[in-house]
TIBATI-782645 format. One record per residue (C-alpha): residue in one letter; x, z, y; residue number from 1. Coordinates in nm, 3 decimals, always signed. Each point is the difference from the previous one (the first is absolute). Layout:
<nodes>
<node A <X Z Y> NUM>
...
</nodes>
This chain:
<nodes>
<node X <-14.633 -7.215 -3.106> 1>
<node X <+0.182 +0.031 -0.362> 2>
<node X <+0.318 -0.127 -0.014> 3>
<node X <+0.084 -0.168 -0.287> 4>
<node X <+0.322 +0.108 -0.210> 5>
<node X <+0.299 -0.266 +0.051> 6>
<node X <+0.084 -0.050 -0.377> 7>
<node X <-0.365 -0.118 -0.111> 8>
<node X <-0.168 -0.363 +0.086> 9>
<node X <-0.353 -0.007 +0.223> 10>
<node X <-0.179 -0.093 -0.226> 11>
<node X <+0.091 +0.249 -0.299> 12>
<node X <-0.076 +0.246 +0.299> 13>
<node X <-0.348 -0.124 +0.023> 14>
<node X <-0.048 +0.008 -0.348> 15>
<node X <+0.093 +0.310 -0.110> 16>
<node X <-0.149 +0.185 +0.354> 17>
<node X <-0.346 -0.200 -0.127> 18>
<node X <+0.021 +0.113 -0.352> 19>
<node X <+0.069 +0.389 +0.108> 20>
<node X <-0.314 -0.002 +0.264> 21>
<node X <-0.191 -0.129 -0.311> 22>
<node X <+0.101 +0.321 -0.165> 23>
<node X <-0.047 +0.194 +0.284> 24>
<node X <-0.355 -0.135 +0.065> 25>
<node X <-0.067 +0.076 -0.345> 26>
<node X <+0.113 +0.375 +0.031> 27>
<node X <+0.364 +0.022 -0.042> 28>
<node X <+0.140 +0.323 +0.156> 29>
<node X <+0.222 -0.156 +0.266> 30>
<node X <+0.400 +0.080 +0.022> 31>
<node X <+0.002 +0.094 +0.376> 32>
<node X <-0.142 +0.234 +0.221> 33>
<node X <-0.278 -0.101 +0.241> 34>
<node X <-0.283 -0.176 +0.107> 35>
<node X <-0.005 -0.399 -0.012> 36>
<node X <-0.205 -0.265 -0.126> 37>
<node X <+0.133 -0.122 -0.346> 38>
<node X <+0.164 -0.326 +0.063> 39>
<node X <+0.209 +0.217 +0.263> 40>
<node X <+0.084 +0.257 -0.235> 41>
<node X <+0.086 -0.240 -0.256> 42>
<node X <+0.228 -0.210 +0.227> 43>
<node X <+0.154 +0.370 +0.116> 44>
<node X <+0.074 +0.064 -0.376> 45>
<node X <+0.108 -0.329 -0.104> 46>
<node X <+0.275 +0.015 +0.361> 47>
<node X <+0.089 +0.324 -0.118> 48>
<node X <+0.084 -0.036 -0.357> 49>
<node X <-0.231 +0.196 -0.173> 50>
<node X <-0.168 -0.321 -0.177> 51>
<node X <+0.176 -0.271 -0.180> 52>
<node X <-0.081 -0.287 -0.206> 53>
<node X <+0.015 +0.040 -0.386> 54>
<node X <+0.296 -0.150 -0.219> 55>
<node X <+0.004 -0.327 -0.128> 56>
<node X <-0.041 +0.175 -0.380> 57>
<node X <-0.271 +0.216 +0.102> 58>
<node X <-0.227 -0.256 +0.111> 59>
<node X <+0.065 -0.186 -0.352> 60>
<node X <+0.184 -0.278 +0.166> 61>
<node X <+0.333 -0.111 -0.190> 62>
<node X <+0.305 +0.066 +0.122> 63>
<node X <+0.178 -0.274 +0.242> 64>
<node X <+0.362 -0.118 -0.139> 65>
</nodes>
């Protein structure tokens, strides 16, 4: 079971563990050693900081106030 870190919400968890297995699946070198499916390496990445979302400006959304 992957623990999920403290400071980030379920389901931005979810999210960005779904959108990194996506990658994986489509042949991404993953960021940790070993052998698991890739929804659990994702989820393993995501817990361990080694994936985060994009900035608000990156994505070409405006900036909040």
């Amino acid at each position: 079971m992957v623990t999920r870190p403290a400071h980030m919400n379920a389901y931005e968890f979810v999210v960005l563990a779904a959108l990194r297995a996506q990658q994986l699946l489509a042949g991404c070198t993953p960021r940790l050693a070993g052998e698991h499916t890739a929804a659990t390496m994702a989820q393993m990445e995501v817990a361990d900081g080694l994936v985060a979302r994009a900035a608000a400006q990156a994505q070409g959304e405006p900036e909040s106030p």
